[in-house]
C-alpha angles and dihedrals in degrees: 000000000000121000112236102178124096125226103251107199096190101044085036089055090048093048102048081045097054089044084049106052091038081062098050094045084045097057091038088057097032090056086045094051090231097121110118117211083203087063093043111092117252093247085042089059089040106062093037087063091046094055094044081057093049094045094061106035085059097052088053104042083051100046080058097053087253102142093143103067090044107076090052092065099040082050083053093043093050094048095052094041083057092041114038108024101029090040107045096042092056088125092048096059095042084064090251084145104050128277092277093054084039097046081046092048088044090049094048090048093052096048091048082049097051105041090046083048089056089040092045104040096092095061104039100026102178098038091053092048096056096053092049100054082054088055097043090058084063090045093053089048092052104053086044092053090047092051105040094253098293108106134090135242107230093109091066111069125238091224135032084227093069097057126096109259102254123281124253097248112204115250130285122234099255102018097114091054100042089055092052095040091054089042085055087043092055084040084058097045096050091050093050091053090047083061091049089047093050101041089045092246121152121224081231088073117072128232119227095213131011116177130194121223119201138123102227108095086201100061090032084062091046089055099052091035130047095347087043093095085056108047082043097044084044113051090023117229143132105241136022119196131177137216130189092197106091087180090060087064108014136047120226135232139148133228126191121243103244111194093046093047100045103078084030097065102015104190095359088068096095091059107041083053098051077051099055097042090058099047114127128254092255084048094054088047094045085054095048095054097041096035094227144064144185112241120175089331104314120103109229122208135192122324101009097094109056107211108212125193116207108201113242125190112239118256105292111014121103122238094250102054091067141016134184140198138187154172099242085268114050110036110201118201117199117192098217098192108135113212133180090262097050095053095052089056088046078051097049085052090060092046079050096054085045097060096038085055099053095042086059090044088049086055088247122158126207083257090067113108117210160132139275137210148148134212140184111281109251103262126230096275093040107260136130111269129200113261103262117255097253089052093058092046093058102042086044101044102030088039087118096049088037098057085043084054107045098021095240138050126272112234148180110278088224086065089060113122113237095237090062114100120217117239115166130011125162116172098243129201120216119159093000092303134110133218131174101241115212139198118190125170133183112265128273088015117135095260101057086048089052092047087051103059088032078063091047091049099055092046094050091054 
């Protein structure tokens, strides 16, 4: 894969110093006991526990010769590490909440790295090896830097292969509940993509509810609470709700477990499944909360009735305008209704992938500081054309998402200062209009420079 990204030796040396300096301020209050869980960031939490989970199931499973069921969870925890926490603090670590939250989020992410590169050095040698020499120039730095420069490095190892593997650390309050929080989250989301994908919705075009079904008060509260801005950044939509009831939105059965009852009941299987099938609601959840009935005579234990919840749309709302899907445990409704206000921000989103399009064909990097604008698209005879009516909605009503979005404000072409250079402009279509999309920056800044060898490039290839 080629690299795209430029080496920014400004934006590269304030980083390293604000990681630096977070993990300096973090072992000082972690040796004094004054660091506060309520002030970590859930994700933060989150994957600390995680890790705390991975290191120790490694040591055990390799203390008893169990080298087989260990590379399936480094390859989990890998995939989660990529896909929740990188993922879904994208703006942190963009800086989007300010440089403490983003030095925090930075420090978090190199522990995790460098504790998974020790665990993981045994099974994939090289690789490890590689990652942690790019960590162990930080941590060079960072002892220098403590230490005004004086001291010397010996305390960081040349290899990973010299360091201890990494100690079991005894459990975290909480760390039990946050893991399985964050697995139902990522339950939840999956399930509210999978009603997207069914009903042919984009994630480009907002919801307006999405509510959560699910009997445990605890996870109901995660989810409203710190794990609400990803379920809602996530799935898009405007509102999340929750419910604890499953029969306001489901409808109960039960199904015998046929493989484990066969050889259970012989011939008296057909019966005792005509009388599971027909067991009342109070029955299923009777079963659900004791673990065993009593069906035609044979006592049934867990897992040999299957309990299936088939999703119902609540009194007065036709099947169209929602949808749910689930995994048997968390139970996620979508209102499908489209209005006028939710497909102008489904709208904005697109003006926001344009722009983000044409600022990564122009060679430009988030460090990059310019100017928006947008202009009227060149008409047939080539002259200039009004921007269409649904252009001008959306700069004008979404402005303030717009400017979150895209870090500055889109405005008219005819407000540029005449010092700005163009850089970059491309005529985009979003809602069956067109508009001529436009990218300026002050001279001599980095991103004129960047579009400028982005320009030399192409032409050379």
């Amino acid at each position: 894969m080629e690299a795209q990204e430029r080496f920014n030796p400004g934006a590269t040396q304030e980083a390293a110093e604000q990681l630096i300096a977070a993990a300096a301020a973090e072992a000082e209050a972690a040796a004094a006991g004054q660091t506060s869980s309520s002030s970590v960031a859930v994700l933060d939490r989150w994957i600390a526990a995680a890790v705390r989970s991975l290191t120790a199931f490694v040591r055990t499973e390799m203390e008893g010769y169990r080298l087989y069921t260990v590379v399936p969870r480094l390859v989990s925890f890998i995939d989660q590490l990529t896909n929740i926490y990188v993922r879904y603090n994208r703006k942190r670590l963009k800086g989007g909440k300010g440089r403490a939250d983003c030095a925090a989020c930075l420090t978090t992410l190199f522990q995790v790295l460098l504790t998974v590169t020790k665990v993981m050095a045994p099974f994939t040698p090289f690789i490890c090896e590689a990652m942690y020499q790019n960590l162990r120039r930080s941590l060079v730095a960072a002892q220098q830097q403590q230490q005004n420069g004086t001291a010397a490095v010996e305390a960081v190892p040349a290899s990973v292969h010299w360091c201890d593997m990494p100690p079991v650390v005894q459990e975290h309050e909480g760390d039990a509940r946050i893991q399985a929080s964050v697995n139902r989250m990522q339950a939840v989301i999956e399930a509210g993509r999978l009603v997207r994908e069914k009903n042919n919705r984009g994630l480009k075009q907002p919801v307006r509810k999405v509510t959560v079904v699910h009997p445990d008060p605890d996870f109901l509260a995660d989810i409203t609470g710190e794990l609400s801005e990803y379920v809602i950044g996530e799935l898009n939509t405007l509102e999340l709700d929750t419910c604890s009831d499953m029969l306001a939105y489901a409808e109960l059965a039960a199904q015998p477990e046929w493989q484990l009852l066969g050889k259970k009941l012989g011939k008296d299987m057909g019966k005792v499944a005509a009388a599971v099938k027909a067991l009342s609601v109070d029955d299923i959840l009777g079963y659900e909360k004791s673990g065993s009935i009593t069906v035609a005579g044979y006592e049934l234990g867990p897992g040999e009735i299957k309990v299936v919840r088939n999703f119902k749309p609540p009194a007065g709302v036709a099947p169209g305008d929602v949808d749910a899907a689930g995994d048997g445990e968390v139970l996620v409704v979508m209102d499908l209704v489209q209005q006028e206000d939710l497909v102008a921000q489904g709208l904005a989103r697109e003006v926001v992938n344009r722009y983000q399009r044409l600022r990564k064909k122009a060679g430009l990097t988030v460090t990059d500081v310019v100017d928006l604008y947008f202009a009227p698209a060149a008409a047939a005879d080539g002259q200039a054309a009004a921007v269409g009516e649904l252009i001008s909605k959306i700069m004008s009503a979404q402005s303030a998402y717009l400017k979150e979005s895209l870090g500055v404000s889109v405005l008219e072409l005819s407000t540029k200062p005449e010092d700005r250079v163009v850089i970059a402009e491309e005529v985009q279509s979003v809602g069956g209009e067109e508009f001529m999309a436009v990218i300026a920056a002050a001279p001599g800044s980095s991103a004129v420079t960047a579009a400028a060898k982005a320009v030399q490039n192409m032409s050379v290839n």
